[in-house]
C-alpha positions, 0 to 999 in steps of 0.5 A: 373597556372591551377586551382591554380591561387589565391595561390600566391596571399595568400602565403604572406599572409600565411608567413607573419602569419604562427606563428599565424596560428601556435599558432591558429591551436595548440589552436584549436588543445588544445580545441578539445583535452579537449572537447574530454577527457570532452565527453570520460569522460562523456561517461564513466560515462553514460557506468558505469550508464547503466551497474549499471542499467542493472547489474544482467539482464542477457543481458535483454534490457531497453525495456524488463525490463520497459515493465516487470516492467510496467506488475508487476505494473498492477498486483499489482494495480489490486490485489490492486483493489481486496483487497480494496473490499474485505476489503469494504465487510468485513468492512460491514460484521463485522458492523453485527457481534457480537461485544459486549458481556454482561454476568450475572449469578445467580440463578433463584430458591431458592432451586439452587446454583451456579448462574447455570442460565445466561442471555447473551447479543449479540449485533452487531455495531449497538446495534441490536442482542438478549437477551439469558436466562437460567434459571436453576432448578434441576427439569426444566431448560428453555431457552428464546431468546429476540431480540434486535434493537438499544439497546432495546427490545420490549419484557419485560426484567428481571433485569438480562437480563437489566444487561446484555444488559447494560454491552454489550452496555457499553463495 
């Protein structure tokens, strides 16, 4: 025989183990049928993964949608970046802002009721700002500005305008 010469050499072989090759064939034909249900199994659950993943995009691809999340990240990192300064400003501004506030009315004239005349303190953070008095009369009334720095004046204060710098630095 051409080209088939060895056949009859294994066909003993062969009908002396057919049952073997019967039961090896069919086991083998077992395992590649459980593996395959194993991978068709897993298949469906990455298919139903992705089409959680990609419900509601509208055909948009995995690509698209990373890159768009990506865009969205960068912008609110910068807009981050612009708010941290702006707060840093602020925070700065607001240490020069009035802060604490002392208020003391009283009269300054005899012959005037009412505790018309006042003297207000108006310190920042750092207890600098100014000393506001008032003094009311029914023929003058004057205004007197005494500035501040770290919670004393080098001017001389009345003992309304102490009182009022006291009750603003203790507030």
């Amino acid at each position: 025989m051409k080209g088939g010469g060895h056949l009859p050499v294994y066909l003993p072989w062969i009908t002396e183990n057919i049952n073997g090759l019967v039961v090896t064939s069919l086991g083998l034909t077992l395992i590649s049928t459980v593996l395959l249900i194993f991978i068709y199994q897993r298949f469906r659950k990455i298919t139903a993964m992705y089409g959680d993943l990609m419900k509601g995009q509208e055909g948009r691809n995995l690509e698209e949608l990373l890159l768009e999340n990506q865009r969205v990240n960068m912008e609110a990192s910068q807009r981050l970046t612009q708010l941290e300064t702006a707060v840093t400003k602020l925070e700065t501004e607001s240490e020069e802002m009035v802060r604490h506030i002392g208020i003391v009315r009283f009269n300054a004239f005899e012959n005037v009721g009412s505790d018309q005349s006042f003297s207000v303190a108006l310190l920042n953070n750092h207890y600098n700002g100014v000393v506001i008095s008032s003094l009311y009369g029914r023929e003058l009334s004057q205004v007197y500005a005494k500035p501040i720095q770290k919670g004393k004046s080098t001017y001389l204060l009345t003992k309304e305008e102490e009182e009022a710098l006291a009750k603003a630095i203790n507030k």
